[in-house]
C-alpha positions in Angstrom: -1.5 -26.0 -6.2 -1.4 -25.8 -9.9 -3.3 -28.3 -11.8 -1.3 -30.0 -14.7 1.8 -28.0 -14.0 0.3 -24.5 -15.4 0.5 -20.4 -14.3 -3.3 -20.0 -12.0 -4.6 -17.0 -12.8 -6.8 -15.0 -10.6 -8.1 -11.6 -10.7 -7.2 -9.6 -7.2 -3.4 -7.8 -5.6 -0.4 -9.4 -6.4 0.4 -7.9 -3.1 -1.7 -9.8 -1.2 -0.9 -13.3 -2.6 -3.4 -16.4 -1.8 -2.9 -20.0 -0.1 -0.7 -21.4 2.3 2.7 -21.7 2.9 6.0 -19.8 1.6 4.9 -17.1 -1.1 7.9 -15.0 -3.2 6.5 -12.1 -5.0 7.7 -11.2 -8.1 8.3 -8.0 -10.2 10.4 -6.4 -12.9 12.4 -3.5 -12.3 14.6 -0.9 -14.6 18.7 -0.7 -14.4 18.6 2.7 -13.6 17.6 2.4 -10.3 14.4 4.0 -10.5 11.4 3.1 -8.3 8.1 5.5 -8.7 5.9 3.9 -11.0 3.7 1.1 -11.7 3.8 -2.0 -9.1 6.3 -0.9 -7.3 4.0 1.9 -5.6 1.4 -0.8 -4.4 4.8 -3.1 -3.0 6.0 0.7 -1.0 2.4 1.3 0.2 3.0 -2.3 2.2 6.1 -2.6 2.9 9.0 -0.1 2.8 12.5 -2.9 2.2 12.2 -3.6 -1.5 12.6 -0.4 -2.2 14.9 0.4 0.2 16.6 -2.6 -0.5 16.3 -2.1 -4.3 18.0 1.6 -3.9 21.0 0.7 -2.0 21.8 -2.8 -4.5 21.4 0.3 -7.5 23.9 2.7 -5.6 26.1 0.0 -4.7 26.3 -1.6 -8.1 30.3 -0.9 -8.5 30.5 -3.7 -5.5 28.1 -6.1 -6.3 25.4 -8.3 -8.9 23.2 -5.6 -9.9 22.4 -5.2 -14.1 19.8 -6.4 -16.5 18.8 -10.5 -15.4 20.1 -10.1 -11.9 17.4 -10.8 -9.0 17.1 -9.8 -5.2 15.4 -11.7 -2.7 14.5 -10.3 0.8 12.1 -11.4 3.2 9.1 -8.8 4.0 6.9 -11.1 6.5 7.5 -14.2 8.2 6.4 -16.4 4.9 6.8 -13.8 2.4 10.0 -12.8 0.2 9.8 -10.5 -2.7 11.6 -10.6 -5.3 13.3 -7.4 -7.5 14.1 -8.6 -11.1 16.0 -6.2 -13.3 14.5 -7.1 -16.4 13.9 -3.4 -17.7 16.6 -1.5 -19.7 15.8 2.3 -18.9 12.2 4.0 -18.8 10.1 5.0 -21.3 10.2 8.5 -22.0 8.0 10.8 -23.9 11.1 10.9 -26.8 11.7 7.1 -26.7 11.2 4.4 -29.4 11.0 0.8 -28.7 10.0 -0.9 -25.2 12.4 -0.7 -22.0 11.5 -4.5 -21.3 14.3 -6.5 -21.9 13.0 -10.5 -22.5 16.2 -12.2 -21.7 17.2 -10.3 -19.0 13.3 -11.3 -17.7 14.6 -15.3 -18.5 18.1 -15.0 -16.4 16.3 -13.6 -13.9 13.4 -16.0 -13.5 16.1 -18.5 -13.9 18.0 -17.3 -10.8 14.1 -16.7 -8.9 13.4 -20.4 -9.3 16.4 -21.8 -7.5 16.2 -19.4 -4.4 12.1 -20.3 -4.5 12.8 -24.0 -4.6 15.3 -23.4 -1.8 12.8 -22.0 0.2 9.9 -24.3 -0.7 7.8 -21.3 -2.3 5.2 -20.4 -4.6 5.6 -17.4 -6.6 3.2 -15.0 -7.1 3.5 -11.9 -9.6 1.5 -9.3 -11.6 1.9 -9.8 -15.7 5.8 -9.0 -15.4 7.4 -6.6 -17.8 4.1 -5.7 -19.1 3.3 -2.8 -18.1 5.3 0.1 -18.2 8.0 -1.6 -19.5 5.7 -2.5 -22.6 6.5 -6.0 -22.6 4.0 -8.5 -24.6 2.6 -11.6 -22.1 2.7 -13.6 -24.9 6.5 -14.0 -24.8 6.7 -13.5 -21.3 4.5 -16.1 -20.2 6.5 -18.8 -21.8 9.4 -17.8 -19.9 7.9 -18.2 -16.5 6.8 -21.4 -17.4 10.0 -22.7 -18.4 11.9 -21.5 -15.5 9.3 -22.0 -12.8 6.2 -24.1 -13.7 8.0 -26.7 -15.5 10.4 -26.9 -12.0 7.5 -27.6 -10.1 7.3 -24.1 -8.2 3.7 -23.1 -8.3 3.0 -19.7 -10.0 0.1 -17.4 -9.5 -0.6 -14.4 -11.9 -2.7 -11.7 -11.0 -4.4 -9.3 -12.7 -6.5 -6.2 -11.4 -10.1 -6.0 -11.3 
């Protein structure tokens, strides 16, 4: 899958992930249970769970794991999972300084993302997480995904719009 255990990049959807077998996709969200923006709307326009899914684990949070580095895995097709990663402190607002990504949050998360992908023998696929509207920089991201998921053997696909 990838050659000399390194990210493929391709340019296309990273909800419409490509090869065979098991696929997780992957994506940052905020802490404050938010979900209206960015690549969550092309995940809703498929599939209506993650964010269903995402809501309730955010209004539920007395009772269970969610916060900054936690991760939720749920099926969406018979070979496809996606995965919500709260790796996003906040939202950007027109008043705000600094970046809502949160890096290590993004690393515990991925962390957590590459046992439950090995347990289900899966690649992961993902757009450029936490850089986008949480204003994240790939360049310290990218090691990150490596070390928790290419350097475990789990395939990883990036994609990145046209």
């Amino acid at each position: 899958m990838t050659a000399g255990n390194a990210i493929r990049y391709l340019r296309g959807d990273a909800t419409a992930p490509q090869g065979k077998g098991v696929k997780v996709i992957a994506h940052v969200c905020n802490d404050l249970g938010g979900w209206g923006k960015g690549f969550v709307l092309a995940l809703s326009r498929r599939w209506p769970e993650p964010e269903q899914a995402f809501r309730r684990w955010h209004r539920e949070r007395a009772g269970n794991d969610f916060g900054l580095g936690s991760v939720q895995v749920l099926q969406v097709e018979p070979h496809l999972w996606v995965a919500n990663m709260v790796g996003q402190r906040g939202i950007r607002t027109g008043r705000s300084t600094g970046v809502p990504v949160r890096y290590e949050a993004i690393d515990t998360a991925l962390a957590a993302l590459g046992g439950q992908a090995a347990g289900l023998g899966a690649s992961v696929h993902m757009p450029r997480i936490g850089c986008g509207l949480a204003g994240g920089r790939w360049e310290l991201v990218e090691p990150l995904v490596t070390a928790r998921l290419v350097d475990r053997g789990i395939p990883v696909t990036v994609y990145d719009r046209d």
